[in-house]
C-alpha positions as CSV (number, residue, x, y, z in Angstrom):
1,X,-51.4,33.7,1.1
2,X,-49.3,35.8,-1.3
3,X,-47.8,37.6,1.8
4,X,-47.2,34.3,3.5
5,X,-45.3,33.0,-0.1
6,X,-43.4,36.5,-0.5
7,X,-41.9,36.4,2.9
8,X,-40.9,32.4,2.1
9,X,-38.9,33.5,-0.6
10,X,-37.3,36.7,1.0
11,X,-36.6,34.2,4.5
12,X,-35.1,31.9,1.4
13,X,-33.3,34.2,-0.5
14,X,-31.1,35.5,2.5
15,X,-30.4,32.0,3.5
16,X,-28.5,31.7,0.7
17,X,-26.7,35.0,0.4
18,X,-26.0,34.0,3.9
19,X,-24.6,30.5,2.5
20,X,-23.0,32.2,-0.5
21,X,-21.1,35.0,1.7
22,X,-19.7,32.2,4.1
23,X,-17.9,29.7,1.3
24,X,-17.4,33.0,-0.6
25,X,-15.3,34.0,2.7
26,X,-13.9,30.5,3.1
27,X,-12.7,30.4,-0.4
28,X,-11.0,33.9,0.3
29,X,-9.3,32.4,3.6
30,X,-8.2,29.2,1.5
31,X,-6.8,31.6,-1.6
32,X,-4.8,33.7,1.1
33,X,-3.5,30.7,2.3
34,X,-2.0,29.3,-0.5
35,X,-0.5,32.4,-2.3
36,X,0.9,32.8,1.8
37,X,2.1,29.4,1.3
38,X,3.1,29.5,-2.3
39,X,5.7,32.2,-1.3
40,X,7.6,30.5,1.9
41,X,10.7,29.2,0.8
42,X,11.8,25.8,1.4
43,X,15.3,24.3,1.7
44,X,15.3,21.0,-1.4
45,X,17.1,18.3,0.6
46,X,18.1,14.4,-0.8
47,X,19.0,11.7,1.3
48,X,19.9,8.3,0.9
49,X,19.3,5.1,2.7
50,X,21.8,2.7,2.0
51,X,21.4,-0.9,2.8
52,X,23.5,-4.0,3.0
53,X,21.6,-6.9,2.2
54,X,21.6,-10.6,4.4
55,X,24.5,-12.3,3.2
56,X,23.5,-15.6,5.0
57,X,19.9,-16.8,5.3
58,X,18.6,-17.0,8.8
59,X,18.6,-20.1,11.2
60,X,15.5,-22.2,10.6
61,X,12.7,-21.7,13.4
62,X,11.1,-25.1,14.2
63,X,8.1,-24.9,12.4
64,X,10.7,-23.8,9.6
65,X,12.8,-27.1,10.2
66,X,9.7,-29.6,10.4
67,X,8.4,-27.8,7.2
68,X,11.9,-28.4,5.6
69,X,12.3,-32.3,6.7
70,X,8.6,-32.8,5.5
71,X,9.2,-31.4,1.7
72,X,12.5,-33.0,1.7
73,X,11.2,-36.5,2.7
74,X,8.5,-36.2,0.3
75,X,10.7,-35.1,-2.2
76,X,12.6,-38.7,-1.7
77,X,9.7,-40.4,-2.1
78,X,8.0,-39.2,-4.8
79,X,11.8,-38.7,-6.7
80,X,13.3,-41.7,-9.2
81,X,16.4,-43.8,-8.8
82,X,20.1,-41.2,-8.9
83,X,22.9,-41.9,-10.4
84,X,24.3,-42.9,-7.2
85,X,21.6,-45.2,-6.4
86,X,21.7,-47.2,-10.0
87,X,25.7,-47.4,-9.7
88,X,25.0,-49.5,-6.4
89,X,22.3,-51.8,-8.1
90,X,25.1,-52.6,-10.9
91,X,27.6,-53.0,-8.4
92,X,25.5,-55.6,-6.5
93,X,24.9,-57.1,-10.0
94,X,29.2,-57.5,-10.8
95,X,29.2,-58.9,-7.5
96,X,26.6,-61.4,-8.2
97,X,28.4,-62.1,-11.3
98,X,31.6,-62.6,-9.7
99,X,30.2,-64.8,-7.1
100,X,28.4,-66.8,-9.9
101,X,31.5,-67.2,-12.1
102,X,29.5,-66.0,-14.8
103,X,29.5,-63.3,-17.5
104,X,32.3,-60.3,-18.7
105,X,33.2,-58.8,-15.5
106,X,34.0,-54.9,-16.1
107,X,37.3,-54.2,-14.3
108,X,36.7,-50.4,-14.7
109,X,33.5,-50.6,-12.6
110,X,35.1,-52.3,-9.7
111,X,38.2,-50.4,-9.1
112,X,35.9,-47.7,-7.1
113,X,32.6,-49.4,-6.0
114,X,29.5,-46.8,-5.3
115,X,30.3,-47.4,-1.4
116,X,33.8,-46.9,-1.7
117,X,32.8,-43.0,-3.2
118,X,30.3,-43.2,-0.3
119,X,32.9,-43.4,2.4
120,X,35.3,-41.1,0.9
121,X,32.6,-38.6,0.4
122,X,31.9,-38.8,4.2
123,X,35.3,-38.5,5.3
124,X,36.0,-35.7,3.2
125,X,32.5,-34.6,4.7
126,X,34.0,-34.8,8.7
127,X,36.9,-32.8,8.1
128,X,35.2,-29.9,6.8
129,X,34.5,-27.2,9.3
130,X,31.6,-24.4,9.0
131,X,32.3,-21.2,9.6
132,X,30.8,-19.7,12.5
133,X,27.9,-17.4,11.8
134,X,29.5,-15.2,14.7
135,X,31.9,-13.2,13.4
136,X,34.4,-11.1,15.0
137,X,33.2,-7.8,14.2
138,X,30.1,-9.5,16.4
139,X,31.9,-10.4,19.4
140,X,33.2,-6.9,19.1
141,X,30.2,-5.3,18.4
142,X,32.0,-3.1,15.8
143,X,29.2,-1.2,14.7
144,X,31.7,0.2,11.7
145,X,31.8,-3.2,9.8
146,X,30.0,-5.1,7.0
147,X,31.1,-8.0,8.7
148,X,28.6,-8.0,11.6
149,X,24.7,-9.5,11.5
150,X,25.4,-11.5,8.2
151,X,21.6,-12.7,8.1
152,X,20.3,-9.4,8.5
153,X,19.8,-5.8,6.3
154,X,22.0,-3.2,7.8
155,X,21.8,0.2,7.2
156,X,24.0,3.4,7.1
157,X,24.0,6.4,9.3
158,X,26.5,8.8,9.2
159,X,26.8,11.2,12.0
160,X,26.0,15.0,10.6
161,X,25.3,18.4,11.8
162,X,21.5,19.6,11.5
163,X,21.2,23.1,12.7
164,X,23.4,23.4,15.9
165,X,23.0,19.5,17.2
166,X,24.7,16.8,15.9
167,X,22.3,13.7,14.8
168,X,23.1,9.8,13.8
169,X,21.0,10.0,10.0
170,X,21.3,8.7,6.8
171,X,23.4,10.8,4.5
172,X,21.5,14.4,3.3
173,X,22.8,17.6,1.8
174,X,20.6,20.6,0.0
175,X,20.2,20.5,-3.7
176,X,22.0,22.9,-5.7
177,X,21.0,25.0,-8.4
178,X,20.3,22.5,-11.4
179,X,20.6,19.8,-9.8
180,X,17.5,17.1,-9.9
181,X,16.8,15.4,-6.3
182,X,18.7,12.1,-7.7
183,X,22.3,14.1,-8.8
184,X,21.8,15.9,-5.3
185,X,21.5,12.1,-3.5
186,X,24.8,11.1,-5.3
187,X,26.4,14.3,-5.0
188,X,26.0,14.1,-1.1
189,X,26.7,10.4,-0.8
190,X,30.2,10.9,-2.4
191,X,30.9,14.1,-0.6
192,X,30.0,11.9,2.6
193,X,31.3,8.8,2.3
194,X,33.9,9.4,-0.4
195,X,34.3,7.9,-3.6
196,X,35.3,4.7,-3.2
197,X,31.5,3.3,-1.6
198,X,29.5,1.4,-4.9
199,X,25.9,1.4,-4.5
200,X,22.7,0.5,-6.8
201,X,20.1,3.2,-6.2
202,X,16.5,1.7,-7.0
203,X,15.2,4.6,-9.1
204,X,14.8,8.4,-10.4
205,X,11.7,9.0,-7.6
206,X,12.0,9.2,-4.3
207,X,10.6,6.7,-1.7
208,X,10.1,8.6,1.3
209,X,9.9,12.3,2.8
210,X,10.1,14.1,5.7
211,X,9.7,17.8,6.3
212,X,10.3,20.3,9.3
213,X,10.5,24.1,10.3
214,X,13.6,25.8,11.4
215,X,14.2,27.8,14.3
216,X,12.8,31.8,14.2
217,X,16.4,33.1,14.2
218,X,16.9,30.6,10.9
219,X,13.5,31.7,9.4
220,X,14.5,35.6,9.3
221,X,17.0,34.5,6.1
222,X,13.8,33.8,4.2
223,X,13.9,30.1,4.0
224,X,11.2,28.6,6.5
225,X,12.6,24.8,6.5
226,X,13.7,21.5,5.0
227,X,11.7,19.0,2.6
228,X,14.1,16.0,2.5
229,X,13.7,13.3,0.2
230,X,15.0,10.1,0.7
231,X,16.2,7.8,-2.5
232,X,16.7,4.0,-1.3
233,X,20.4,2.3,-2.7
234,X,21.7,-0.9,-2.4
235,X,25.4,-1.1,-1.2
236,X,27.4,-3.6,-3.7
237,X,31.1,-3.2,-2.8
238,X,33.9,-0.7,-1.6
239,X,34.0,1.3,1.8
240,X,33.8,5.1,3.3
241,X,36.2,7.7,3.6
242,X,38.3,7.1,6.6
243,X,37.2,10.8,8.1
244,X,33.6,9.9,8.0
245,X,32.3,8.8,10.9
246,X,29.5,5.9,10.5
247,X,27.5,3.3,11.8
248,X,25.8,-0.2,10.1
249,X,22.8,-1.0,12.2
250,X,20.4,-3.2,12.4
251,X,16.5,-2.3,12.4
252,X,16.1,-2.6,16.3
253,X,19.7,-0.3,16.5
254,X,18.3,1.9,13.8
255,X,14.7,2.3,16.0
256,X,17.1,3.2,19.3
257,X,19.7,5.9,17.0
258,X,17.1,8.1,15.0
259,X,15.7,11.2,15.9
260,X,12.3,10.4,16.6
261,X,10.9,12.7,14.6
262,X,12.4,11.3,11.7
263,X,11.9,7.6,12.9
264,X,8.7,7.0,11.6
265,X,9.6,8.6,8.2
266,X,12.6,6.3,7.6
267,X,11.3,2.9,8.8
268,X,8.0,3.2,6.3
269,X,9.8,2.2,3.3
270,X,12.1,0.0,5.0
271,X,11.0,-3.6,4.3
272,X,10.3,-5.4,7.5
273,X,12.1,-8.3,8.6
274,X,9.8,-10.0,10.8
């Protein structure tokens, strides 16, 4: 029995030296990994996504209408007497008067009866004409103007070399030398779309990244690749440089233009429309 109990606890005992020697050689792998890791150098890049708000609301889908019509009827019901409404109860009243022969008849009230403002309104109603929500820069499909899609969010991409291909992508440039990743997302938006573009950017942090290797012959310099950061702005007035060369788009035209790679990235943060 004490044989049987002694070679229990040596069979137990190099179990776990067993165990202990394998996370001990894990944690070794993991350590070498990170200091590895710890001593590649990566390229700082900001980038900012600048977006032109709806300027109209969008056409009213039929559920949308029926909705409308039903809040606004209900509205009418449930709403008291306007001053339009009481001016053509005392107008009926004067009349009654006048027809009666009776009472102070105020000449002021009857020089412009509530129905006489009624009709007026009207006409002045029929001769107004809505714009169109088509613009030109629509028909033209001008892809450079603000003036295009009015009831949608459009969004910038300038057209910039990465490497030795050209891509269609929001503005980006590498952060200098103390710079914080905000100074480097204005730096690069003035330097690319010139000084004369006003946007709002929503905050110090960014709201998306994106990260990828360069080519070998780019690796031997001793930087391994790119960690952009993207910082989300809202465009308020002005427009780009006349050298830059940019597109507004849509979020369908913005799926079809970016790199795929960098798709995914972009559209997380990007409110959807739908």
């Amino acid at each position: 029995m004490f044989k049987r109990s002694l070679h229990l606890c040596t069979k137990s005992t190099i179990n776990s030296l067993s165990t202990f020697m394998r996370l001990e050689a894990r944690s070794t792998s993991t350590t070498s990994k990170t200091i590895s890791e710890a001593k590649e150098k990566w390229d700082l890049v900001s980038a900012v996504c600048v977006e032109r708000h709806p300027v109209i609301s969008k056409p009213l889908k039929d559920i949308e209408a029926k909705f409308q019509h039903y809040l606004d009827q209900l509205e009418f019901e449930n709403s008291m007497k306007s001053d339009h409404e009481l001016r053509h109860k005392k107008d009926k009243e004067i009349q009654e008067q006048i027809k009666a022969g009776t009472g102070e008849i105020d000449m002021d009230a009857i020089k412009q009866t509530a129905q006489d403002f009624e009709d007026a309104s009207l006409d002045e109603l029929n001769k107004f004409q809505f714009a169109s929500r088509t613009t030109e820069a629509d028909k033209k499909n001008d892809l450079t103007s603000l003036d295009r899609k009015l009831d949608k969010n459009l969004v910038l991409l300038v057209e910039q070399q990465v490497g030795e291909k050209i891509f269609w992508i929001p503005p980006q440039g590498v952060r200098k030398d103390g710079e914080t990743l905000r100074q480097t997302a204005e730096r690069v938006l003035k330097e690319t779309c010139g000084e004369t573009l006003n946007v709002k950017f929503y905050g110090n942090a960014p709201c998306g990244f994106y990260k990828y290797k360069y080519p070998q012959t780019l690796r031997e310099t001793g930087v391994i690749g790119a960690k952009i950061f993207y910082y989300q702005a809202k465009y308020l007035k002005g427009s780009l440089a006349s050298q830059a060369k940019y597109q507004w788009l849509d979020r369908e035209e913005l799926e079809n233009t970016l790199p795929v790679p960098l798709k995914k990235s972009v559209t997380q943060f990007l409110i959807d429309e739908d």
